[in-house]
N, C-alpha and C positions, 0 to 999 in steps of 0.2 A: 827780574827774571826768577824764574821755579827753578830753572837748573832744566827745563825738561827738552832734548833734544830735537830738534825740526826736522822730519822729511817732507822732503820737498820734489818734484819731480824738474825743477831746476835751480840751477846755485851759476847764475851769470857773472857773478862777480867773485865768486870761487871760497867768498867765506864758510859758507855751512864745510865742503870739505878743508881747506884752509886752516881751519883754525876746531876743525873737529868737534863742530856744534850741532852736526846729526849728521843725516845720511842724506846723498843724492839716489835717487831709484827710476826707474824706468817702467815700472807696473806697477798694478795695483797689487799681484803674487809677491812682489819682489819688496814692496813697502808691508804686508803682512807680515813675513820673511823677519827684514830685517827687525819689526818693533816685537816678535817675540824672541829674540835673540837678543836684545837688549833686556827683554822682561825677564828672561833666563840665566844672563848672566849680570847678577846685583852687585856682584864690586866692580864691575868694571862701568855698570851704569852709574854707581855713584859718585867714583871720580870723572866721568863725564859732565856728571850734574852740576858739581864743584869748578867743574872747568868752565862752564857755559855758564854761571851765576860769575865766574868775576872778570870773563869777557865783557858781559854785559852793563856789569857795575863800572868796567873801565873805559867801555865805549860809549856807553848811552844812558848813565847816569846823571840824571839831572842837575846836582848841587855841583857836579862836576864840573858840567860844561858851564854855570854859573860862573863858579870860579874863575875858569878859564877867561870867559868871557872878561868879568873885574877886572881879571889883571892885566887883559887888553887895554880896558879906557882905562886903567891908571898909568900904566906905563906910556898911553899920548894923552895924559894930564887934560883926561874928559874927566866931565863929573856929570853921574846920573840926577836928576834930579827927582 
């Protein structure tokens, strides 16, 4: 991830508002709106950015879910071959 915010004109499972990784909107005015108000206020975009790069890193980080996975088959003493 960039760190860079999602609008989206829906968030069904409620992460984008959830977990404060961009904005849900309802128009096209209203997604204008919000992405210069983000372009307008820089610090508060940049700990957004910050926020949404280690959401990212800790949800859908690849070597992660590796890991994860490993420690699966080793704990029922599978072996990859």
């Amino acid at each position: 991830s960039r760190g860079l915010p999602v609008f989206s004109f829906v968030d069904p499972d409620n992460l984008i508002s959830d977990y404060g990784l961009g904005s849900k909107v309802t128009s096209i005015e209203e997604m204008a709106d919000v992405i210069r108000k983000k372009i307008n206020e820089k610090e508060t975009f940049l700990k957004q950015a910050q926020k949404i790069k280690l959401f990212f890193e800790e949800n859908f980080y690849v070597k992660k879910k590796i890991e994860a996975f490993e420690s699966i088959l080793l704990f029922n003493e599978i072996k990859p071959s």
